[in-house]
C-alpha positions as CSV (number, residue, x, y, z in Angstrom):
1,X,0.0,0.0,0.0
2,X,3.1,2.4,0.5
3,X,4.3,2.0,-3.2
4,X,1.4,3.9,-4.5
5,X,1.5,6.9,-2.3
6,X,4.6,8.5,-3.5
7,X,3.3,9.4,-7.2
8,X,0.2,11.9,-5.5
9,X,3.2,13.2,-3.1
10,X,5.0,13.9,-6.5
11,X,2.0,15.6,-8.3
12,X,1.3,17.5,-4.8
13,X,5.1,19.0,-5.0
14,X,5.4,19.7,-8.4
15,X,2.1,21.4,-8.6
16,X,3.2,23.6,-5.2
17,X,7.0,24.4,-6.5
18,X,5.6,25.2,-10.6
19,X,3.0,27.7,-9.5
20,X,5.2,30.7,-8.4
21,X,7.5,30.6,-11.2
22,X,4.2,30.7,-13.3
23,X,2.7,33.6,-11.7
24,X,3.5,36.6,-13.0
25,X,5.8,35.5,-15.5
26,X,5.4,37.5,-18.3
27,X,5.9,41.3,-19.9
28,X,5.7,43.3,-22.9
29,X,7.9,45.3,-24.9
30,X,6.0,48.6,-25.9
31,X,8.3,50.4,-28.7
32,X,8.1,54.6,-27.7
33,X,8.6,55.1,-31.8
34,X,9.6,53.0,-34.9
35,X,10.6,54.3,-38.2
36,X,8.1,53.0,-41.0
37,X,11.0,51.5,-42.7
38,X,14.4,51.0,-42.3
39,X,17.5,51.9,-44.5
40,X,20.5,49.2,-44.6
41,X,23.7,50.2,-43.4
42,X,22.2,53.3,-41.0
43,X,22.2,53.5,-37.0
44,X,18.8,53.8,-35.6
45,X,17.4,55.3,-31.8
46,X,14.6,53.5,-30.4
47,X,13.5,53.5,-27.1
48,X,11.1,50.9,-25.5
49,X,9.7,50.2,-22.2
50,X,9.3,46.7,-20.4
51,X,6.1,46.5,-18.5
52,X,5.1,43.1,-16.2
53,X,1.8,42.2,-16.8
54,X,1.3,45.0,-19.3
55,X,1.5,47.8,-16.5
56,X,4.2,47.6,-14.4
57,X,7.8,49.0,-15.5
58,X,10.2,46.2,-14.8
59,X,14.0,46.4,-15.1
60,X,15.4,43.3,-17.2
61,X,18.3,41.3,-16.2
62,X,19.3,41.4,-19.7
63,X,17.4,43.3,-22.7
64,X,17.9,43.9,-26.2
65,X,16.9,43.6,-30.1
66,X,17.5,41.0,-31.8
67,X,17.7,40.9,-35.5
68,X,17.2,37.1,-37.3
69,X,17.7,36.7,-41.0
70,X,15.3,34.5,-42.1
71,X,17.0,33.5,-44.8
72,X,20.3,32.3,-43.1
73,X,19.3,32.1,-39.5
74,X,22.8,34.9,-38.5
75,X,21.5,36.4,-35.3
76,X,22.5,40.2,-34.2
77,X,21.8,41.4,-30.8
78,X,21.9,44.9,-29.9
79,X,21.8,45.4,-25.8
80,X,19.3,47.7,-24.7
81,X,20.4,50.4,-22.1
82,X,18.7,51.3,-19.1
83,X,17.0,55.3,-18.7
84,X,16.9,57.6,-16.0
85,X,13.0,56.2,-16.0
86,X,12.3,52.4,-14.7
87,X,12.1,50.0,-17.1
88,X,12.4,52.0,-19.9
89,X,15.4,51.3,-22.4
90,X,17.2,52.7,-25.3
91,X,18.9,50.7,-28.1
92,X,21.0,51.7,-30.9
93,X,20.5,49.6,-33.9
94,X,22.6,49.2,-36.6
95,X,20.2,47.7,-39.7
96,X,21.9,45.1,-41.8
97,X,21.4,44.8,-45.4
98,X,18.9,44.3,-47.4
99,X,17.4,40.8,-47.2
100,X,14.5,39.5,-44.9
101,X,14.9,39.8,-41.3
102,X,12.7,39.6,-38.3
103,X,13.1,41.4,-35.0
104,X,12.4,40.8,-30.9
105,X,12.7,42.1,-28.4
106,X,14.5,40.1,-25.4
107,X,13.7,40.9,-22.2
108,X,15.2,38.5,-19.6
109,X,13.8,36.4,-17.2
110,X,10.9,36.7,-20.0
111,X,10.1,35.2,-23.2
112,X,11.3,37.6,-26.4
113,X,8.5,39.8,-27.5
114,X,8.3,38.9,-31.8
115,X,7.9,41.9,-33.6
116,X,7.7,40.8,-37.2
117,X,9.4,41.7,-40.1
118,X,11.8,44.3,-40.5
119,X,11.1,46.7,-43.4
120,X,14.4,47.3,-44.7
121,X,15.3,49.4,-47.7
122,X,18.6,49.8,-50.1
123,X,20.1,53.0,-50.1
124,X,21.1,53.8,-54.0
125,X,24.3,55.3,-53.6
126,X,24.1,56.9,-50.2
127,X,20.3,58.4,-51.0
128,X,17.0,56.3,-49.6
129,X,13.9,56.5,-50.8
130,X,11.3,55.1,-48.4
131,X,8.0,54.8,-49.1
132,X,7.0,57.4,-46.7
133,X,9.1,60.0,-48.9
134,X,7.7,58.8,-52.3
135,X,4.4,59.7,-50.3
136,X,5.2,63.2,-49.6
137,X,6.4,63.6,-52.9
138,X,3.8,62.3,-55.1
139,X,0.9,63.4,-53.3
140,X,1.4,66.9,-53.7
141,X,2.5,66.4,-57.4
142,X,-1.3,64.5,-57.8
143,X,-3.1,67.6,-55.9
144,X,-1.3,69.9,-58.8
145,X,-2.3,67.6,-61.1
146,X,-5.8,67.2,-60.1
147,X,-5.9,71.0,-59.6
148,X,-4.7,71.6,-63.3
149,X,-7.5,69.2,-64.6
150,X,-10.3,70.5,-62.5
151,X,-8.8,74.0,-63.5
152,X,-9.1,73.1,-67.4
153,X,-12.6,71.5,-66.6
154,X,-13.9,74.6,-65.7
155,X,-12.5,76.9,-68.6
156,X,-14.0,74.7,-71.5
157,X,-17.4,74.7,-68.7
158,X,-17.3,78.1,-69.0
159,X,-16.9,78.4,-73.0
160,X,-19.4,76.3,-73.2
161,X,-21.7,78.6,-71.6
162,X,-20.6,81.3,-73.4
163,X,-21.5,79.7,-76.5
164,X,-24.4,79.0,-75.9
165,X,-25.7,82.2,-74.3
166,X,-24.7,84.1,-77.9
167,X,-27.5,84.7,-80.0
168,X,-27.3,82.9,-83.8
169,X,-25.5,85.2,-86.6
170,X,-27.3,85.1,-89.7
């Protein structure tokens, strides 16, 4: 009758011993600002905060991005420095180039945050052009554009009218 105590006794201390490393045990990584894409070859700022449980600022052990190529698995870690505010951090990143690459967060004794992919752009001979710049270029070169039809639109309107408003010549 002895032999088949122990396995409950087991259960009953794993079960105790788990559930305080389970509590609690996570936190987020909330980026302050990201650039919408990223240039290859240039140093970026980015500051991010740690919080446990989604609220509380936490100071890592060890904290960081990490940068993953997906297409040859080379890891680059970039360690995160701590503020003058409580578990907030700031990271200089240096982007690699061009290919696909994903991003964390690490944020030790927690599980790295996955941020996704990393937008990264080729600069052509030292000059970028994200798509955030074509943007601001191209959308005031289309409200010129549209401004110039609308404006041509309304002349032939208005010869139109004209025309029409003349009495016949016999």
């Amino acid at each position: 009758m002895r032999r088949g105590l122990w396995l409950p006794g087991v259960a009953l201390f794993v079960v105790l011993t788990s559930a305080p490393a389970v509590a609690g045990g996570w936190a987020i990584a909330t980026l302050d600002e990201a650039p919408m894409e990223f240039v290859a070859g240039e140093t970026y700022q980015l500051e991010y905060r740690v919080l446990q449980h989604g609220e509380t600022p936490f100071e890592a052990e060890l904290t960081g991005v990490v940068l993953r190529s997906t297409s040859t698995g080379e890891e680059r870690f970039f360690e995160g420095k701590l503020t003058e505010i409580t578990g907030s951090y700031e990271v200089e990143l240096i982007v690699p180039e061009e290919g696909s690459w994903e991003w964390a967060v690490t944020m030790e004794p927690f599980d790295s945050q996955q941020l996704g992919r990393l937008p990264i752009v080729t600069a052509a001979n030292g000059f970028a052009l994200t798509a955030t710049d074509t943007l601001k270029i191209l959308l005031p070169l289309a409200t010129l554009a549209a401004a110039f039809a609308l404006t041509l639109q309304v002349r032939e309107l208005r010869a139109d009218m004209m025309g029409s408003t003349q009495p016949e010549r016999v």
